[in-house]
N, C-alpha and C positions, 0 to 999 in steps of 0.2 A: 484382231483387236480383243481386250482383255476383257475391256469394260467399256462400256459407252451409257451416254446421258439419252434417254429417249422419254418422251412425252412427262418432261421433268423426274422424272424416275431413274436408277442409277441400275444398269444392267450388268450379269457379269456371264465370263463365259464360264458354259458349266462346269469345265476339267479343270479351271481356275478353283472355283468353289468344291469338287472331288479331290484335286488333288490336297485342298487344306487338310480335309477330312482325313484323309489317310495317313498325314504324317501323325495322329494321335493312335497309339496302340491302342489295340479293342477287340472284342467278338465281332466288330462290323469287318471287320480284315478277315480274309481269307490266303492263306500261306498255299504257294502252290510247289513248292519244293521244298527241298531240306537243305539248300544252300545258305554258306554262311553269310549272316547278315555284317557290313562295313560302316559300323558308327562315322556318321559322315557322309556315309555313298551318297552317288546318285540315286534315287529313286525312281521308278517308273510306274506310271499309272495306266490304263487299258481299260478299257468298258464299253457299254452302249449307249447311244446318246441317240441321236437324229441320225446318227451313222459311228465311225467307230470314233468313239473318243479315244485321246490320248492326253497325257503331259507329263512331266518330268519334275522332277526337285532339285535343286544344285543347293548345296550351305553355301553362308557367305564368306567372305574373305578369312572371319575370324571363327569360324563352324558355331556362331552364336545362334542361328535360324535359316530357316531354309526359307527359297524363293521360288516358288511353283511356275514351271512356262507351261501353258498350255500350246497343245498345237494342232494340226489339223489332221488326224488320222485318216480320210478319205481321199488322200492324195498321196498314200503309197501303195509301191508296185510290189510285185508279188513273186521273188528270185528263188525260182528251187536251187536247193542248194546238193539235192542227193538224189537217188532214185525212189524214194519212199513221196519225196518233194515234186518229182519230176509226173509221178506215175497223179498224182492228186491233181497235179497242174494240167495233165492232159483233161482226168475227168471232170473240171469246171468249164473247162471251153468250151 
């Protein structure tokens, strides 16, 4: 749920309200590579919450604004993909 009504108060989820944040460029952004950015792309968001936050940005039909989904980062799994992945995955178990 996105948002929900509790004790008449209007609640929202909190990658809902990060992900808005982050579609305004700023010093609050932090760039973690030198990949090119895609006027339009999707966007992804990542952080710590209660556990791991997530959510994403899609534009709309007309790339007039974006629509932030939040989702539940604590409910994925964890696929080495190499032996760098494999060797990391042994030492958490």
């Amino acid at each position: 749920m996105i948002w929900k009504v509790l004790d008449s108060k209007l609640h929202f989820n909190t990658f809902l309200i990060s992900g808005i944040l982050t579609l305004e460029e700023g010093p609050h952004l932090v760039r973690l590579n030198n990949n090119r950015i895609h006027p339009g792309g999707v966007k992804s968001i990542i952080g710590a919450g209660t556990g791991l936050g997530k959510a994403f940005a899609v534009t709309s039909s007309n790339q007039s604004y974006y629509k932030v989904c939040p989702t539940e980062g604590g409910h994925q799994d964890f696929a080495p993909q190499n032996d760098t992945e494999w060797d990391y995955f042994k030492y958490i178990q």
